[in-house]
N, C-alpha and C positions, 0 to 999 in steps of 0.2 A: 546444767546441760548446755552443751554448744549449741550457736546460733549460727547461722549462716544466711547471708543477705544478698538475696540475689535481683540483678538488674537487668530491665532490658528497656525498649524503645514502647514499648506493647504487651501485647498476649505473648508475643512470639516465644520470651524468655518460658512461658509456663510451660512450655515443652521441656526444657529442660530444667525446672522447676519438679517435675512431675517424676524424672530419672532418677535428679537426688534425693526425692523423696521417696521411692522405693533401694536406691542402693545406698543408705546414711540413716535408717530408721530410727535408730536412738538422737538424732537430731532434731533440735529447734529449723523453722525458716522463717525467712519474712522476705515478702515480693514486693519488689518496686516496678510495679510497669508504670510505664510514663508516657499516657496512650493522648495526652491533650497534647503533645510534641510528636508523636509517631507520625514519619517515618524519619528515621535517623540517619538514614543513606544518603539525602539529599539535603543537609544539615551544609552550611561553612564549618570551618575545624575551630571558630570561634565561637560560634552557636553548641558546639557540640562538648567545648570544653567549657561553657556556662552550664550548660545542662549539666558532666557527669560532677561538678564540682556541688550544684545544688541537691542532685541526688545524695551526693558521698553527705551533706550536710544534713540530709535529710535524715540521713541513717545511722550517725551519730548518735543518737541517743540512745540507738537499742541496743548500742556496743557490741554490734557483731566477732564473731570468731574468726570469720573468714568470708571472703567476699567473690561471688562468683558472678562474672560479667558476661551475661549470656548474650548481648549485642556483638554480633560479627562485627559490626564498624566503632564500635567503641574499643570495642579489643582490639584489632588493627589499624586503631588511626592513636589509640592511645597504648600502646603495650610500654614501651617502657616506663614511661611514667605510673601508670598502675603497678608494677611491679614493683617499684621503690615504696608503696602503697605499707602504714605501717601493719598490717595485718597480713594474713596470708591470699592472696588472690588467686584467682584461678579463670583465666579467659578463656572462649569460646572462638577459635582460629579456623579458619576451611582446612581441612585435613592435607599433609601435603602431598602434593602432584605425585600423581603417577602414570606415567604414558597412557595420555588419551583421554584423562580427563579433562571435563568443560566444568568448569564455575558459574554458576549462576549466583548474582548477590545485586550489593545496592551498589549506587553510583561510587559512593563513598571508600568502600571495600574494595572495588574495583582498583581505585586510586591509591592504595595504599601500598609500602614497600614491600610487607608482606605478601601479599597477593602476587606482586610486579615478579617478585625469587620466585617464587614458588609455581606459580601457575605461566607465568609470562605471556603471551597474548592468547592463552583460551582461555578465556573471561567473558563473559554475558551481561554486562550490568543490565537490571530491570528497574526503573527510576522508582515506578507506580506499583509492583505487586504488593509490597509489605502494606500498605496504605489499600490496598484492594482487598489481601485475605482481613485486616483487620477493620474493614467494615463489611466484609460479610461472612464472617469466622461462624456464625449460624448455618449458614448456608452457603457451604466452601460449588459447591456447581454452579455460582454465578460468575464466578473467578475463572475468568478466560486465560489461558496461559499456551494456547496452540500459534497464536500471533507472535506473541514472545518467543518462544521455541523454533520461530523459523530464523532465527538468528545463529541458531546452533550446526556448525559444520556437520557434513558428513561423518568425518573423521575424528568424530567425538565418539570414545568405547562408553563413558561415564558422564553422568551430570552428579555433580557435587553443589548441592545445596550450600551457600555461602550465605544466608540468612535463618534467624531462629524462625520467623516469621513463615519461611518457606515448608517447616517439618510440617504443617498444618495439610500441603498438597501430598506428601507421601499416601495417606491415607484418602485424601479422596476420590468418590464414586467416580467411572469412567463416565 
C-alpha cells in the first residue's frame, strides 16, 4: 500500500493531513509536525533549509511514495528544489490572485517570489499567529486576530489564508 509523508511546521499541516485522509482512503500516512521549531515563517532560509533537510532525513526510512509539503513557507521558499525531489511532491501554495484578494501568511511567504507574482502588494504578513493558534489550538478564542486584521485594506473582496496553521480560524466560534 502507498505511503505518503506529510510535513509541516506544526499542527497546521493536520488540516491537510485530515483532507488526504478522507480523499486517498486506500492510503498509508505518516506526519511530521515539527512543533519544537514552529513557527516557520520567521525562520532565516538557512534555518529553514536545516530543518526541511533533517525532516526529509527523518523520513527516509519509511520510504515514502510521495511527499506532501503542507508548510506554505517551505513550499514557497523551497518549490523548486523540492520539485527535483526524487519522489513525487506535491506543495501547499496560496491559491493564485484573483482581483481583490488579500493574503494573510507568515513573514517568510510574504517574501517569497511566489507570493511577490501572484499576490503583489496585498499581503498581510502575521509574524506571531501560527506560534499563537499553535499554543492555544485547545482553545482557538484566545487567539486574538481583530488587531491583525486591521492591517487589511478596505478594498480587500477576499482574505486567503497563506498558512496551514491559519485553517484552524476558519472554524472558530465568533
Amino acid at each position: 500500500m502507498a505511503l505518503i509523508a506529510v510535513i509541516d511546521s506544526g499542527i497546521g499541516g493536520l488540516t491537510v493531513l485530515k483532507r488526504l485522509r478522507n480523499d486517498f482512503k486506500g492510503f498509508n500516512f505518516v506526519y511530521y509536525g515539527d512543533n519544537e521549531n514552529v513557527p516557520y515563517g520567521n525562520k532565516t532560509i538557512n534555518e529553514l533549509k536545516d530543518r526541511l533537510e533533517n525532516i526529509l532525513n527523518d523520513l527516509s526510512s519509511y520510504n515514502p511514495d510521495c511527499l506532501v509539503v503542507a508548510c506554505n513557507t517551505l513550499s514557497v521558499t523551497f518549490e523548486n528544489d523540492l520539485l527535483k525531489y526524487e519522489i513525487p511532491v506535491v506543495l501547499t501554495l496560496p491559491p493564485y490572485n484573483k482581483q481583490g484578494d488579500y493574503l494573510l501568511c507568515t513573514p517568510n511567504t510574504s517574501n517569497s517570489g511566489y507570493v511577490k507574482k501572484n499576490f503583489g502588494g496585498n499581503v498581510l504578513p502575521l509574524p506571531m499567529l501560527a506560534s499563537e493558534i499553535e499554543r492555544n489550538v485547545l482553545n482557538l478564542s484566545n487567539v486574538r486576530v481583530d488587531y491583525d486584521l486591521k492591517g487589511v485594506p478596505n478594498y480587500a473582496k477576499r482574505l486567503v489564508l497563506g498558512c496551514t496553521h491559519y485553517l484552524y480560524l476558519e472554524e472558530k466560534p465568533p
